[in-house]
C-alpha positions as a Markdown table, in Angstrom:
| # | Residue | x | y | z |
|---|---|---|---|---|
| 1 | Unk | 6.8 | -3.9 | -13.2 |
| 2 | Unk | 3.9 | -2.8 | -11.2 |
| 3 | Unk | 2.6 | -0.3 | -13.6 |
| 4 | Unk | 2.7 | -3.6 | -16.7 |
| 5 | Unk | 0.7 | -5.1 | -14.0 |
| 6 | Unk | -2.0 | -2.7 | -13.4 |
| 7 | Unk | -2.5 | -1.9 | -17.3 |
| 8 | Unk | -2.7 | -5.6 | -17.7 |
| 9 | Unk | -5.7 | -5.7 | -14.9 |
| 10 | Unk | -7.5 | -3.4 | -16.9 |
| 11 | Unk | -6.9 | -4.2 | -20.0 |
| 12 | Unk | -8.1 | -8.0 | -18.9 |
| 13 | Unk | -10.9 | -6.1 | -17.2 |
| 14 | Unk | -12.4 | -4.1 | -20.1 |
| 15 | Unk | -12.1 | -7.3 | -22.3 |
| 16 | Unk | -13.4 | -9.2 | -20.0 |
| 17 | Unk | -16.9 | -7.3 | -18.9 |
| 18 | Unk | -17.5 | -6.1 | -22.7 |
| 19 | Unk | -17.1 | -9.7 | -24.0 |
| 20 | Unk | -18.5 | -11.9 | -21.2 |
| 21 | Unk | -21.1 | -10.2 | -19.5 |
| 22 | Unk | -22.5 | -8.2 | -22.5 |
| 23 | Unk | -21.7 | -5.1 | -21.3 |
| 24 | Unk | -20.9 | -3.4 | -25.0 |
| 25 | Unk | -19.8 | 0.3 | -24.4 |
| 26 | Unk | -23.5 | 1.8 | -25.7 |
| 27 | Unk | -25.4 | 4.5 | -24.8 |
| 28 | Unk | -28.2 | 1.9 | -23.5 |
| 29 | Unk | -25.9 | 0.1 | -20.9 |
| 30 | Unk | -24.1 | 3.4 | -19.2 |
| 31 | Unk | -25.4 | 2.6 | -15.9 |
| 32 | Unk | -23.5 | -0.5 | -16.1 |
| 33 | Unk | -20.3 | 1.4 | -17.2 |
| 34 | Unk | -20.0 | 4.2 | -14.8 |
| 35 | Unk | -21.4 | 1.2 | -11.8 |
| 36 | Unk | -17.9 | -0.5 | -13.1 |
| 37 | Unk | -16.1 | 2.5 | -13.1 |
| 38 | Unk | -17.6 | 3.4 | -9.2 |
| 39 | Unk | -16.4 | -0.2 | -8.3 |
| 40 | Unk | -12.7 | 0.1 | -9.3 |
| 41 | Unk | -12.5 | 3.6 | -8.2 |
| 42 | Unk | -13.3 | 1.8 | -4.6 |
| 43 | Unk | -11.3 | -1.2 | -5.1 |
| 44 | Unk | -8.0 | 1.5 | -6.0 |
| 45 | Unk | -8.9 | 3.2 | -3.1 |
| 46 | Unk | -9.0 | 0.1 | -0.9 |
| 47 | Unk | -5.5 | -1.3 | -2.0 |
| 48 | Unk | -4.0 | 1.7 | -2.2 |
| 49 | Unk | -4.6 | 2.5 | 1.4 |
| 50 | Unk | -3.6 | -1.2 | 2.1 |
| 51 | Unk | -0.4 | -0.8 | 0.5 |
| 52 | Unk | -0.3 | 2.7 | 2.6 |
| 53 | Unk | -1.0 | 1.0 | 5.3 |
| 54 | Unk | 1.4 | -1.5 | 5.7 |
| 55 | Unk | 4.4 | 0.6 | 4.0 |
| 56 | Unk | 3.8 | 2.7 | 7.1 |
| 57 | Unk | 3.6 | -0.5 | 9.5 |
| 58 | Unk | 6.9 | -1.7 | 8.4 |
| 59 | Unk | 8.4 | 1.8 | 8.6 |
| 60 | Unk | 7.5 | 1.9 | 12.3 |
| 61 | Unk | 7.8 | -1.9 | 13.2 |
| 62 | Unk | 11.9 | -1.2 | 12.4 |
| 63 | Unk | 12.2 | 1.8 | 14.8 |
């Protein structure tokens, strides 16, 4: 379930920054592509260590 839910962020993602903010995958607008790329990269690494974070929390709150 929670891997249909991330490939439905992206998907929703892509569709959304190449049709609404005209960001068309071309060689003129990279910058905007890999600054896109840089901000999920950070945003995975933020909820991922939130996730981390409180798995771990609970693990010790129980002991």
């Amino acid at each position: 379930m929670i891997i249909v839910s991330v490939l439905a962020l992206v998907i929703r993602t892509i569709f959304h920054f190449s049709f609404f903010s005209d960001s068309y995958f071309s060689k003129e607008k990279i910058y905007k592509i890999s600054f896109l790329v840089f901000v999920m990269t950070i945003a995975l690494i933020f909820f991922s260590g939130s996730l981390w974070i409180m798995y771990h929390l609970k693990i010790n709150m129980l002991n």
